[in-house]
N, C-alpha and C positions, 0 to 999 in steps of 0.2 A: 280470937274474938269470941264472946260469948252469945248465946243463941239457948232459947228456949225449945224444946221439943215436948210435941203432948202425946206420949205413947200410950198403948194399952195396959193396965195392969200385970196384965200375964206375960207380956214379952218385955216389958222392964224387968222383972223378978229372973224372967228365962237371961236378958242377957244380965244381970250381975250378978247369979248366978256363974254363968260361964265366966266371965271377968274373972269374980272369983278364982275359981277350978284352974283359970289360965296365968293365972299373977298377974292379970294387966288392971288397968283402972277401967272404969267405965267410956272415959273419954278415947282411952284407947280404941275401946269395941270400936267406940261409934266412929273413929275416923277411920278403922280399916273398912267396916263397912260401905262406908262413904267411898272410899278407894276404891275397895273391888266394885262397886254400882256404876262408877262416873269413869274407867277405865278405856280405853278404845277396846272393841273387840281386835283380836290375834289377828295380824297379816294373811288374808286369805281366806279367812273366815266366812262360810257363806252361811242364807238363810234357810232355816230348817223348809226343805218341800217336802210335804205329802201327794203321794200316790192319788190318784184322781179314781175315787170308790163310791162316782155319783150312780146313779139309778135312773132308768129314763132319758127321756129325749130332755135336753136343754129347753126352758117351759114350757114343758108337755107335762100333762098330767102325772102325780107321782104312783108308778106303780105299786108300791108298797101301802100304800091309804086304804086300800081294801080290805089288807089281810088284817085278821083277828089276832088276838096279842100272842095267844100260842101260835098262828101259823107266823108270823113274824119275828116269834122270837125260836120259831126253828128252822127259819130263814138263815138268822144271824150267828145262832149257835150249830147252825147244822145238824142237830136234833142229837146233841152233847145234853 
């Protein structure tokens, strides 16, 4: 089936480019692409969780609003 796509300039050029580099055609790129995007994720696969690195009480005030950008940003960096 044929279908239009409206890409950006620099990532048409990037992927036939690579097309090129790889011996595939353009339509190739774009159907693997298409594959790996639309694929099920792996058997088992869970979703990425983050470490809970809140600050303060659940909406209480935020303690960090007060400090000044150096004392904050040697809060963060540990005074690296």
């Amino acid at each position: 089936m044929k279908t239009t796509l409206d890409l950006s300039d620099e990532l048409l050029k990037r992927a036939k480019r690579h097309a090129r580099q790889t011996g595939r055609s353009l339509r190739a790129l774009v159907e693997e692409g298409l594959r790996l995007a639309l694929r099920p994720p792996p058997v088992g696969a869970r979703a990425l969780r983050l470490t809970d690195r809140s600050v303060g009480e659940a909406r209480g005030p935020n303690p960090l609003e007060a400090l000044s950008w150096q004392d904050l940003r040697h809060e963060i960096y540990g005074g690296r």
